[in-house]
VOZAZA-909295 format. One record per atom (N, C-alpha, C): residue in three letters; x, y, z. Coordinates in steps of 0.05 Angstrom, whole numbers, plus 5000, padded with zeros to 4 digits. Example, Ala and Ser with C-alpha at 12.3 -4.5 7.8 and 13.67 -1.06 7.14 Angstrom:
<rs>
ala526448865156ala524649105156ala526449345156ser525749555142ser527349795143ser525850015157
</rs>
This chain:
<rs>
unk866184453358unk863584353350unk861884573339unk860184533314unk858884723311unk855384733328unk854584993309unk851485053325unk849684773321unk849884623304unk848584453302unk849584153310unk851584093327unk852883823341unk854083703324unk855383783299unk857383703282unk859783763286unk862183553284unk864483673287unk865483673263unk866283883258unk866884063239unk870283833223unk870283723196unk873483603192unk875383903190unk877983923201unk879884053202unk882283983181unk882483623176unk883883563162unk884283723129unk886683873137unk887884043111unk887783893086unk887183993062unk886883873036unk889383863019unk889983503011unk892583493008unk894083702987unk896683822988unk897784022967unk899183782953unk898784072930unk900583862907unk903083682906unk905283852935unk907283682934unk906683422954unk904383482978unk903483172983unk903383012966unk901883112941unk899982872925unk902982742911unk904682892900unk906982772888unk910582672905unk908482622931unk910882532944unk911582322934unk913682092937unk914381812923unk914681842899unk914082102881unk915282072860unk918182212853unk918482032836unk921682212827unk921182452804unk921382692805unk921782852793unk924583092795unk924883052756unk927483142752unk928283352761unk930883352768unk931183682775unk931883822748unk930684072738unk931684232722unk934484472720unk935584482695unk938384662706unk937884792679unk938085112673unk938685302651unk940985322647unk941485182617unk944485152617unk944885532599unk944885782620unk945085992595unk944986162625unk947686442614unk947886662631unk945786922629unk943186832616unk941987082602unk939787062624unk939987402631unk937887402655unk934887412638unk934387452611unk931487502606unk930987152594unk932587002590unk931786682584unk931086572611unk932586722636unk932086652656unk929586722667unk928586982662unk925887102670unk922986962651unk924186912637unk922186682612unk922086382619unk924486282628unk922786022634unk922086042668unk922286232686unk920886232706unk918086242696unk916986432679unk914286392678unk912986102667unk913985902665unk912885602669unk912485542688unk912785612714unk912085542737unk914485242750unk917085222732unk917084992748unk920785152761unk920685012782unk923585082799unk925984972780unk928685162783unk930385042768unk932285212774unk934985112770unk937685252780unk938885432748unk941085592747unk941985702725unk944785542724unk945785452704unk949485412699unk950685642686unk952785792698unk955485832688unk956785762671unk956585842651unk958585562623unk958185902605unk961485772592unk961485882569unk962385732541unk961185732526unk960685632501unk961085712481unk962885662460unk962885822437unk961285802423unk960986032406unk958286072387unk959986132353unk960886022352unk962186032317unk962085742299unk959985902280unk958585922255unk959785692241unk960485482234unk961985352213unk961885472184unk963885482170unk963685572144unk960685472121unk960185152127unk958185082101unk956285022134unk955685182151unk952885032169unk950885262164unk949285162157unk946085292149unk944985442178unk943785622174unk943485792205unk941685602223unk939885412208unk938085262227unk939085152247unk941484952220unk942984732236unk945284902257unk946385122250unk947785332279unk946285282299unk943385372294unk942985492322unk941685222332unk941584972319unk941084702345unk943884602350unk946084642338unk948784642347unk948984772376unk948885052372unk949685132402unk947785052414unk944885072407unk943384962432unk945084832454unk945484632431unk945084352443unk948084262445unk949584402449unk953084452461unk952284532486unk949884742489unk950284912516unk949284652533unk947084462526unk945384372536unk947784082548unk949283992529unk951583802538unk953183942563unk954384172553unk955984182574unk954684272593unk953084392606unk951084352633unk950284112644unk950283932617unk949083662639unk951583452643unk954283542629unk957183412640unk958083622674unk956983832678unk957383952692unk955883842726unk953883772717unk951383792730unk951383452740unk951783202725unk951182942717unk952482742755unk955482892758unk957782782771unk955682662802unk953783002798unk952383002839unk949383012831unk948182992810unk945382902800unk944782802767unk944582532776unk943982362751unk941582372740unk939482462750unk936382502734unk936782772726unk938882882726unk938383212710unk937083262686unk935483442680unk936083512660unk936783882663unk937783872631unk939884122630unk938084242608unk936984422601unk936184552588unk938384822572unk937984802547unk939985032531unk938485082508unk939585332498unk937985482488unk939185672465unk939485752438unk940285922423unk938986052416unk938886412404unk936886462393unk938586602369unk937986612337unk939086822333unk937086992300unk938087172302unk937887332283unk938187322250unk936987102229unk937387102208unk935587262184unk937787392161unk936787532132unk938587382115unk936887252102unk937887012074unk939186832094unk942386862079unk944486632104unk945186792128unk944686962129unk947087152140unk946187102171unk947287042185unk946887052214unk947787352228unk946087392243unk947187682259unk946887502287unk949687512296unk949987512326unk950087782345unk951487732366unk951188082389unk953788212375unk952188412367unk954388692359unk956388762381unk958388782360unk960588802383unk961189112391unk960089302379unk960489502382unk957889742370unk958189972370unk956290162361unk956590062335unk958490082320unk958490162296unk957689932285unk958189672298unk957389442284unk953789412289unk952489432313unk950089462326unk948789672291unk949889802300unk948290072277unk947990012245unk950089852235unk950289612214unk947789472212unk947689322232unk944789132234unk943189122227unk941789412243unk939689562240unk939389652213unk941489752206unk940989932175unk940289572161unk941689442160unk941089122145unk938189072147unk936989102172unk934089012181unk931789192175unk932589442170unk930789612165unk929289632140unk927489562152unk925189522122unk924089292104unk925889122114unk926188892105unk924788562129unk923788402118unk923188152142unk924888002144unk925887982163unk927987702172unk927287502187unk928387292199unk927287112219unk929087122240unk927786982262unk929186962291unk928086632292unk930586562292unk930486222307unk931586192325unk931086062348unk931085892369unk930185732372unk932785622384unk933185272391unk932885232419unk930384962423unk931484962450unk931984632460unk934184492469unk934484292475unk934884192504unk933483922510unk933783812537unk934783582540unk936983612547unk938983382555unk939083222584unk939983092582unk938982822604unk940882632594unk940582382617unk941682122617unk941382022586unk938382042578unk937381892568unk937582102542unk938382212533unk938782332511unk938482662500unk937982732477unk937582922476unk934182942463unk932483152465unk929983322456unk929783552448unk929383652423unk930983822412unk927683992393unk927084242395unk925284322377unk926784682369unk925484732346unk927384982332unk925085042320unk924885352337unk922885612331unk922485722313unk921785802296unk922285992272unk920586302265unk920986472277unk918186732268unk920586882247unk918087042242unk918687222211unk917387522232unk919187712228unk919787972243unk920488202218unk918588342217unk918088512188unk919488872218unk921788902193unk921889262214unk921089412193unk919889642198unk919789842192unk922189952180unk921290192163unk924390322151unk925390502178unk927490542178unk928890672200unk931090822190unk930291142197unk933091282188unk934891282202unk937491412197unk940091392205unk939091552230unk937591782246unk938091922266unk936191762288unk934991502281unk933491352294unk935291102306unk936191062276unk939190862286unk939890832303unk941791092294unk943191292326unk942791362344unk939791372357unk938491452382unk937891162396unk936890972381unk937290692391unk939990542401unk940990672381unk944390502401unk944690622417unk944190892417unk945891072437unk945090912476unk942690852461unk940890732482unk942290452508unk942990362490unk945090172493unk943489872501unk941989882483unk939489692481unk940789402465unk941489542444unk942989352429unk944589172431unk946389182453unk948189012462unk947988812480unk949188612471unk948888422478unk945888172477unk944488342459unk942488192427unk942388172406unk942587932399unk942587902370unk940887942353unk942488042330unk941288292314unk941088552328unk941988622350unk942288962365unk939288982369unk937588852368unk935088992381unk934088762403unk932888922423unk930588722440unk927088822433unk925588532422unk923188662418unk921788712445unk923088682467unk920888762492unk922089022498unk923289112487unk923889372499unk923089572475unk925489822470unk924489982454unk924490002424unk924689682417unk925289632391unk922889562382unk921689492403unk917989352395unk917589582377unk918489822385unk916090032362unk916589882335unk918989852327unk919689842301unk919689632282unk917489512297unk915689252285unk913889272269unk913089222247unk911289362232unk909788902231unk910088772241unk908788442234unk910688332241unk909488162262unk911087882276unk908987622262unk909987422252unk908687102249unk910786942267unk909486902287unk910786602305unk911086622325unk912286652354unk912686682380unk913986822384unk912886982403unk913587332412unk916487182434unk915487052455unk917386952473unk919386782455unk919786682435unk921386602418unk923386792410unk922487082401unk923487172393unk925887322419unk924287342436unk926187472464unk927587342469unk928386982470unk929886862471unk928886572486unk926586502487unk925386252490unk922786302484unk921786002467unk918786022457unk917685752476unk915785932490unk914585892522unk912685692510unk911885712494unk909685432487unk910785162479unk912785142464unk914384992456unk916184852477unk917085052496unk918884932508unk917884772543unk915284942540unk912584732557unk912584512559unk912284462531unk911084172517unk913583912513unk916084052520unk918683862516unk919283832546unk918783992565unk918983902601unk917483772606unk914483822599unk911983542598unk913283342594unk914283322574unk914683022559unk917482942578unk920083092594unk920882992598unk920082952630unk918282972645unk917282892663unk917083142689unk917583352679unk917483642692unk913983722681unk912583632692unk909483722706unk909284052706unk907684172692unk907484452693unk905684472721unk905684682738unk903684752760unk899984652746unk899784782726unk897084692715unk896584472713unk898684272698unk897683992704unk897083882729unk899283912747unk899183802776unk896483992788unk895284142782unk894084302795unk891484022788unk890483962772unk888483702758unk889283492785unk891383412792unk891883252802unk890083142834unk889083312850unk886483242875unk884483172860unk883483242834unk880883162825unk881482862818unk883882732806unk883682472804unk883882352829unk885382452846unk885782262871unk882682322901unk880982372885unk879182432896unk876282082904
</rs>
């Protein structure tokens, strides 16, 4: 009781997963082995498992780099949710491509120094684009949106090249650089999504879990003021 003969309410104020008990919400699955796609869509705030899958990534002879990279997306994004479907039917499977285009030419992960160091000399000086795809698969179909930024490098000599691979930065990104690491220097103008370019574009791919019924924390956070 307080100083003034009021008893004080104790009753805790409902949390968000009170307020959305009775509802069904999807479980999410990353259909991709990449720990920094993985560290990117954690920052959406919503829970979700990773899949194991491997997927080929080769090019068709007449397929345009756009239409590639919603191909694999959305191969990765199938076979995660044939994986996933058998022991949870509301899944959805999220997949993801990103890659590295100048004119047609796709640059995937260098397979080696000498190919890595190729790249670079290709990219240097010149603007290319980075697209990513990102698709969400489900019962009920597929949802599919494709990124596009323009990524201007700087000129880069050969003993810069060489100090960057040596690094061993390059591997296992397409086009041999990561812009969150020590390749950012060699950015001279980005147009389009920085997280796009790392390998998921965080605004985009927001707005396609919205829609498929995955509630960002911010929305649900709104949610005591209506039930008020």
């Amino acid at each position: 009781m307080s100083h003034n003969g009021v008893v004080p309410c104790r009753r805790p104020l409902p949390t968000i997963q009170d307020l959305r008990a009775g509802y069904a919400v999807p479980m999410l699955y990353l259909a991709s082995r990449s720990p920094r796609r993985s560290e990117l869509l954690a920052r959406l705030g919503r829970p979700f498992q990773t899949l194991e899958l491997d997927v080929a990534e080769v090019r068709a002879p007449a397929e345009s780099p756009r239409d590639y990279v919603r191909r694999v997306a959305s191969d990765k994004a199938r076979a995660g949710l044939l994986q996933v479907l058998p022991h949870d039917a509301g899944a959805v499977v999220l997949g993801s491509d990103t890659e590295v285009v100048l004119g047609e030419r796709v640059f995937g992960k260098p397979v080696d120094a000498d190919d890595a160091a190729g790249m670079l000399r290709a990219l240097s000086g010149r603007t290319h684009q980075v697209m990513t795809a990102v698709v969400l698969a489900s019962a009920g179909g597929l949802s599919i949106d494709v990124v596009v930024s323009e990524v201007c490098f700087a000129e880069l000599d050969a003993a810069t090249v060489a100090a960057y691979v040596a690094t061993g930065e390059p591997f296992g990104k397409a086009g041999a650089y990561a812009i969150q690491g020590e390749a950012e220097r060699f950015i001279t103008h980005l147009a389009g999504s920085y997280s796009g370019v790392m390998g998921l574009p965080l605004y985009q791919t927001d707005r396609l879990l919205a829609a498929a019924g995955l509630a960002s924390p911010l929305d649900a956070a709104t949610e005591p003021a209506v039930h008020v």
